[in-house]
VMD Tcl script that draws the C-alpha trace (Angstrom):
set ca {
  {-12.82 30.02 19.49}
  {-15.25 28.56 22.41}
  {-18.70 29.54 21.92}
  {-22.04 28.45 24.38}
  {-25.68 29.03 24.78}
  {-28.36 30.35 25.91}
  {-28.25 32.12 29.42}
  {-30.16 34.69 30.76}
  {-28.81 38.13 29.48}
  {-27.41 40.67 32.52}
  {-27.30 44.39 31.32}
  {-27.22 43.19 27.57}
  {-24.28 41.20 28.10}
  {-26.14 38.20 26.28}
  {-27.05 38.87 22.78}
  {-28.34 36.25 20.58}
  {-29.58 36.10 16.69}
  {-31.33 33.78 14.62}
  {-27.70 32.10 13.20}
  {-26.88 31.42 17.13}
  {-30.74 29.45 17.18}
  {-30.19 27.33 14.22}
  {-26.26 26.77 15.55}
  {-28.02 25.57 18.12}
  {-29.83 22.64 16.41}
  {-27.21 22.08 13.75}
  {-25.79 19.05 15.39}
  {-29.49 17.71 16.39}
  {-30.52 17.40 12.52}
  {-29.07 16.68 9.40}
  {-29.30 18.89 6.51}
  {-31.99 17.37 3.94}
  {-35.84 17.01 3.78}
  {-37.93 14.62 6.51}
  {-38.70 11.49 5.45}
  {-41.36 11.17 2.44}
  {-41.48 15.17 2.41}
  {-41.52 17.36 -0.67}
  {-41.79 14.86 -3.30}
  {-41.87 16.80 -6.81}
  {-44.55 15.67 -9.18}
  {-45.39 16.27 -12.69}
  {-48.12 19.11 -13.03}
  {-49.06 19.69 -16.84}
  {-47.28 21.39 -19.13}
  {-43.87 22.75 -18.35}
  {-44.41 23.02 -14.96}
  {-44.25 20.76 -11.22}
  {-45.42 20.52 -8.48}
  {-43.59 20.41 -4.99}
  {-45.49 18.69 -2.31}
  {-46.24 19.82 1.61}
  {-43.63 18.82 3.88}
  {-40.71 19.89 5.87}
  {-36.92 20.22 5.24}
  {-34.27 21.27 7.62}
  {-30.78 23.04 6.17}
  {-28.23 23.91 8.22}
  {-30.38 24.17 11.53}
  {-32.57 26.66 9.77}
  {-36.47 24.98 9.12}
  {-37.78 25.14 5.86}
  {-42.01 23.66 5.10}
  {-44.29 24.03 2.46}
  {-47.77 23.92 3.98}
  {-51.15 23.37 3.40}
  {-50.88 22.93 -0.15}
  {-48.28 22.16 -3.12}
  {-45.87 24.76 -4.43}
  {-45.86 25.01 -8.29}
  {-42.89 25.70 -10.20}
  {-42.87 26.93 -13.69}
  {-39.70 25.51 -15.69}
  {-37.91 27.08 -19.01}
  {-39.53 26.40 -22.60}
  {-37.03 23.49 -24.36}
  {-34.82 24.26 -26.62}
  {-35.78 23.31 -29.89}
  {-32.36 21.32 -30.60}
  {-30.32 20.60 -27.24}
  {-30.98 19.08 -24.26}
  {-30.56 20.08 -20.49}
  {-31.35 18.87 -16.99}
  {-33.04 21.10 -14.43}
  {-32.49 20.62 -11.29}
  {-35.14 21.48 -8.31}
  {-33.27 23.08 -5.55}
  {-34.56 24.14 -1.76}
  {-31.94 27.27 -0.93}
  {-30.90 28.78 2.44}
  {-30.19 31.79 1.31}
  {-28.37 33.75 4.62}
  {-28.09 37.09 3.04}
  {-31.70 37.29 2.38}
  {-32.52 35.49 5.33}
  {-34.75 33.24 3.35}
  {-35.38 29.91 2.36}
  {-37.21 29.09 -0.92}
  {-37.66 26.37 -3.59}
  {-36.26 27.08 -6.82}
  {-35.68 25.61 -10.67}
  {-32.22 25.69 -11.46}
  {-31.87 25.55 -15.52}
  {-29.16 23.06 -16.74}
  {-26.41 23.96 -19.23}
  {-27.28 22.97 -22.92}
  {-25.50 19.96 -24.40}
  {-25.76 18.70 -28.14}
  {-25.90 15.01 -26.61}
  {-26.44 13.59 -23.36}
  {-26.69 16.49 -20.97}
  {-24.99 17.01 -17.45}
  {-26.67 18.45 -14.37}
  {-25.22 21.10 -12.43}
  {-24.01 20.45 -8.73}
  {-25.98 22.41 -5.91}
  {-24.53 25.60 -4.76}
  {-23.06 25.24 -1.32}
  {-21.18 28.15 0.09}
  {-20.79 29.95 3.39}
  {-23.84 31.96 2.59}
  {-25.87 29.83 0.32}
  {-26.89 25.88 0.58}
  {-28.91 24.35 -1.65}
  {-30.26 20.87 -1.35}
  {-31.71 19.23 -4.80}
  {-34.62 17.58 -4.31}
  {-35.09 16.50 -8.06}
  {-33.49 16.57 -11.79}
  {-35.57 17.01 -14.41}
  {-34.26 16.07 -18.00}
  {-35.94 18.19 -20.94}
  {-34.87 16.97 -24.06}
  {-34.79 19.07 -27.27}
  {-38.20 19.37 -28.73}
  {-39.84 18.52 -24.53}
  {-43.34 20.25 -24.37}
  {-44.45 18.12 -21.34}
  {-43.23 17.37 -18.04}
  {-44.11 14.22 -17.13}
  {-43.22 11.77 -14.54}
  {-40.49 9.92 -16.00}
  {-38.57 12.93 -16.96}
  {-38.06 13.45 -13.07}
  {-35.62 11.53 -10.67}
  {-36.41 11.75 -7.13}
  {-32.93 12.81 -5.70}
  {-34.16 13.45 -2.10}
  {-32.32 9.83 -1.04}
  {-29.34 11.02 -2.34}
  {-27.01 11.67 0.61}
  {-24.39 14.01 -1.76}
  {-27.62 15.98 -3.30}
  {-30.03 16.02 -0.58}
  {-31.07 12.87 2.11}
  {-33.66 11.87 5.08}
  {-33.66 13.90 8.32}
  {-34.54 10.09 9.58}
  {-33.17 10.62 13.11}
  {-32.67 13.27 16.12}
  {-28.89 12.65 15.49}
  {-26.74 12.15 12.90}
  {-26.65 8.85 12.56}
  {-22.43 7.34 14.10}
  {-20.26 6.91 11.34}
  {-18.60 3.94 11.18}
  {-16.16 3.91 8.16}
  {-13.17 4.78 10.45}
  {-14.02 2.25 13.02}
  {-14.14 0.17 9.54}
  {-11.41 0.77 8.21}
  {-9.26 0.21 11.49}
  {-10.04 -2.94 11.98}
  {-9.78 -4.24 8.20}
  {-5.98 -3.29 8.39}
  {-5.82 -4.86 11.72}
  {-7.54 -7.91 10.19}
  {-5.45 -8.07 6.94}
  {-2.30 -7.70 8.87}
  {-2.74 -10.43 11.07}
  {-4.35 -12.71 8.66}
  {-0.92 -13.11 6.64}
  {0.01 -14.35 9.86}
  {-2.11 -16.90 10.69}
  {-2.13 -18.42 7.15}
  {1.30 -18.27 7.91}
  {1.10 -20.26 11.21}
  {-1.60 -22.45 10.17}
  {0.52 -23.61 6.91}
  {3.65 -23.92 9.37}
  {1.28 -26.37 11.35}
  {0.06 -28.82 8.65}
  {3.43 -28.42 6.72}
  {4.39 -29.97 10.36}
  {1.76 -32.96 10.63}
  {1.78 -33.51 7.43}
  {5.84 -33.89 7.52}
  {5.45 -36.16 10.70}
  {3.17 -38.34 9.37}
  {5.68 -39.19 6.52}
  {8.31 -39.68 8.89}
  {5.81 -42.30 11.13}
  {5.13 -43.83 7.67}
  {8.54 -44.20 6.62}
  {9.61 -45.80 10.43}
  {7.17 -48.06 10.30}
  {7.74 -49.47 6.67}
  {12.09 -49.24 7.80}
  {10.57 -51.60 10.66}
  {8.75 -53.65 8.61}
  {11.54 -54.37 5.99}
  {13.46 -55.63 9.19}
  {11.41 -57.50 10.37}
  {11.12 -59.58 6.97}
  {14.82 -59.29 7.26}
  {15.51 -61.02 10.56}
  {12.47 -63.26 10.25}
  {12.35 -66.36 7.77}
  {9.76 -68.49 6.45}
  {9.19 -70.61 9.31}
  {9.04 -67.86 11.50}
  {6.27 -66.24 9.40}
  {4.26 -69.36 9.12}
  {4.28 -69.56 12.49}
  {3.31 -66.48 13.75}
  {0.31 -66.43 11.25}
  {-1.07 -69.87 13.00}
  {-0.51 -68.43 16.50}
  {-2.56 -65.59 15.27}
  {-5.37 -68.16 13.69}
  {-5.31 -70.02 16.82}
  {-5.67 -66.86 18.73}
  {-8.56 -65.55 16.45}
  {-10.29 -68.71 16.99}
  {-9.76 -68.71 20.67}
  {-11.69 -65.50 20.61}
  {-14.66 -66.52 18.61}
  {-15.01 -69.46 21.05}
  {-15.28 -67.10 24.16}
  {-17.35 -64.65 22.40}
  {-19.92 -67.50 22.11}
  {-19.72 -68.47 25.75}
  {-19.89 -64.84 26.86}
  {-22.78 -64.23 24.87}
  {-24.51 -67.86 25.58}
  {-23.33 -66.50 29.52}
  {-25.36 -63.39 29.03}
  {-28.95 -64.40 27.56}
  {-28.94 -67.42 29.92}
  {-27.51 -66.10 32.98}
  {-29.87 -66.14 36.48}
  {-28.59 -62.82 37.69}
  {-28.93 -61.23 34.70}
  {-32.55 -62.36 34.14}
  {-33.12 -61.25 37.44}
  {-32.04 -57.66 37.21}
  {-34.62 -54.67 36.50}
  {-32.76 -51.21 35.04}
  {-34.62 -48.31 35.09}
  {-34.07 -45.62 32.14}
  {-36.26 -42.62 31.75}
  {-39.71 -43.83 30.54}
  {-38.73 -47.41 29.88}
  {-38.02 -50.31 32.24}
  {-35.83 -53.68 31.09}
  {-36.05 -56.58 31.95}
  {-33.21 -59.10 32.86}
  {-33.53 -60.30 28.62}
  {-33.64 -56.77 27.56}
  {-30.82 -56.20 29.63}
  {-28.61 -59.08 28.06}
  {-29.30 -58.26 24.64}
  {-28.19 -54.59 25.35}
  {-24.79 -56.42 26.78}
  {-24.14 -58.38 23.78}
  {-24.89 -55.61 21.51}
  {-22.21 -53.47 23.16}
  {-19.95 -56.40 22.57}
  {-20.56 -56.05 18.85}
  {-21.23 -58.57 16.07}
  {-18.84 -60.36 14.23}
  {-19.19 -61.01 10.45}
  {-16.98 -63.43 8.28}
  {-16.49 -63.71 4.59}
  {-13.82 -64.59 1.71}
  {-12.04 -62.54 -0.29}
  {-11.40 -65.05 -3.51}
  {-7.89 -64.75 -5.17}
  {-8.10 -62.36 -7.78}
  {-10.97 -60.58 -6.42}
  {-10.71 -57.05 -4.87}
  {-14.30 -56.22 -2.97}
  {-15.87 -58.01 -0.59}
  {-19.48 -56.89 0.40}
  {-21.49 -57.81 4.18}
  {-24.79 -57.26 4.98}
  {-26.61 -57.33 8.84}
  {-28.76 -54.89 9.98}
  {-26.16 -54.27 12.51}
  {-23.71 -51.56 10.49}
  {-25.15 -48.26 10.61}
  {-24.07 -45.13 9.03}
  {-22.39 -44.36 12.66}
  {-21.16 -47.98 13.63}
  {-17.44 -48.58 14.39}
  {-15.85 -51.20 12.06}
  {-12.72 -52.98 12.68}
  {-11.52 -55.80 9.91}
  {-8.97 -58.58 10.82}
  {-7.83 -61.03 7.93}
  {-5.90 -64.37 7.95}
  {-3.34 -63.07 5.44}
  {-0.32 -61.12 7.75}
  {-0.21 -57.29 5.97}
  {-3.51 -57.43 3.96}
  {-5.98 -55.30 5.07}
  {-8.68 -53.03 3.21}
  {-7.60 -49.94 1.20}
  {-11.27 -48.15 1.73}
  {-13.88 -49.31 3.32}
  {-18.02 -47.57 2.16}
  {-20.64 -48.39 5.06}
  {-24.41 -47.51 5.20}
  {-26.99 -48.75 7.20}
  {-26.91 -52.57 6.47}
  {-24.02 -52.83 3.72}
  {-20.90 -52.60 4.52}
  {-17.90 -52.65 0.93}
  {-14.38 -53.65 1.67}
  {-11.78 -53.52 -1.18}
  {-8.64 -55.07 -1.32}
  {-5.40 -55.33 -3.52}
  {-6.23 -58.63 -5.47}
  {-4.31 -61.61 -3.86}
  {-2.97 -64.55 -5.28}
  {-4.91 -66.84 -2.83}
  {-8.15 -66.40 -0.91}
  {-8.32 -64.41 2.09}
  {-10.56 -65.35 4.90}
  {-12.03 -61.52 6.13}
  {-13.63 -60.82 10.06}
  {-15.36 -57.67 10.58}
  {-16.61 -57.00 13.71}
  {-19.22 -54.16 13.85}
  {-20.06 -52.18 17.19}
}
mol new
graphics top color blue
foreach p $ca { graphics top sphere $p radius 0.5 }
foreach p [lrange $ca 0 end-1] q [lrange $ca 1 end] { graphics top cylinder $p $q radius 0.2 }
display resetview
């Protein structure tokens, strides 16, 4: 059934009540009491206090003003226990709304409260439980639980609006999310299972083409190639110290002037930048037997690039630690010593 409101009323045509008003702001406000309203308080004796404030049930206003409203509770029982619960109750038949103390049932042990009364005609909101033990001649503060943050027994009218509910929205996208995560595990395993298969493969071809080459070549061969590579290595080292003798001495260089932001070099400055960019080159033995070697220069840092050459065809490091200053190399232990180049940019 479609139902609107308010317009002007033409012969009668247009009859409104006080149901159609509070229909009216039903949606605006939630059911409960406004924020730090109608807190109950202990009052002497067997009886509280309700404090000023406003509540708002089912569009229909509810407020306790100018000064607290005291309500008188049931003598205890002299043996069993109950919980009382404080109730504000739109009562449509009566057209009222009023605060109320709702006895509890009486239990031997630990008591149960009731559950408000909500009906098509009556709502009640709970704005407190009281317990009242067997034997209680006192109400006092910590025999009553503030229920008015409860969202199932009471709760804030803390906005114009109900606040948007986002549990559906929620729970859409956690079964989008746990559907398609089982799939991307599944992809991402399918991709390192891949890499990680590859790699093996590389690692196996290259130790197949290894083991051939020891095959085809012979002794001679092998102590050949190592010289060529000694004589190359040493070849190197010789123009490294030209270059770098080149650089610090050279007239153009010493002549040049490069600008960076807030700091002008010199020709020298310049050079030195040069050969640092070219690296520097350590040297050290590994002894037979021995399995670390350790450098130190102030030129390894914790972000330099290290690159280690040996005179020993297939030795190289098996893990290699670097800080600023110290770099640790270790080795399989050899039979003979090894001489070790590390060249640090």
């Amino acid at each position: 059934m479609e139902s609107s409101s308010f317009f002007n009323s033409k012969d009668g045509d247009r009859v409104y009540n006080a149901g159609d008003w509070a229909d009216y702001f039903r949606p605006l406000f939630q059911t409960g009491v406004f924020n730090g309203d109608l807190q109950v308080v202990a009052n002497g004796g067997m009886s509280v206090k309700v404090q000023t404030g406003y509540a708002w049930i089912d569009g229909y206003k509810y407020r306790i003003k100018d000064e607290p409203l005291t309500l008188d509770m049931e003598t205890a029982s002299g043996n069993m226990n109950r919980i009382d619960n404080i109730v504000i109750r739109l009562d449509l038949p009566n057209r009222l709304i009023k605060s109320y103390v709702v006895s509890g049932n009486y239990y031997q042990g630990t008591a149960t409260p009731k559950m408000p009364e909500i009906s098509a005609t009556i709502h009640e909101i709970v704005i407190a439980r009281i317990t009242v033990d067997a034997g209680t001649t006192e109400i006092t503060q910590d025999l009553i639980e503030d229920t008015r943050m409860d969202g199932d027994l009471c709760g804030w009218v803390c906005g114009a609006v109900d606040q948007i509910k986002f549990e559906q929205i929620k729970a859409q996208f956690d079964a989008f999310f746990a559907k398609y995560r089982a799939s991307i595990l599944t992809e991402y395993e399918s991709y390192t299972d891949a890499i990680t298969s590859y790699e093996e493969q590389q690692k196996e071809d290259f130790e197949a083409w290894v083991n051939s080459l020891k095959n085809i070549l012979d002794d001679a061969d092998v102590a050949r190639l190592q010289s060529e590579i000694d004589q190359t290595g040493s070849r190197i080292d010789v123009m490294e110290s030209a270059l770098d003798e080149t650089l610090k001495n050279s007239d153009l260089i010493e002549s040049l002037a490069i600008t960076e932001p807030g700091k002008v070099m010199d020709g020298r400055t310049c050079s030195e930048y040069l050969v640092k960019a070219l690296g520097t080159t350590l040297t050290g033995t590994l002894l037979a037997g021995k399995t670390m070697l350790t450098f130190t220069s102030a030129a390894i840092t914790d972000d330099s690039m290290i690159h280690v050459y040996t005179d020993q065809y297939g030795v190289s490091p098996s893990a290699m630690v670097y800080s600023d200053g110290r770099l640790t190399l270790t080795f399989d232990a050899q039979s003979a010593d090894i001489q070790v180049k590390v060249r640090v940019i």
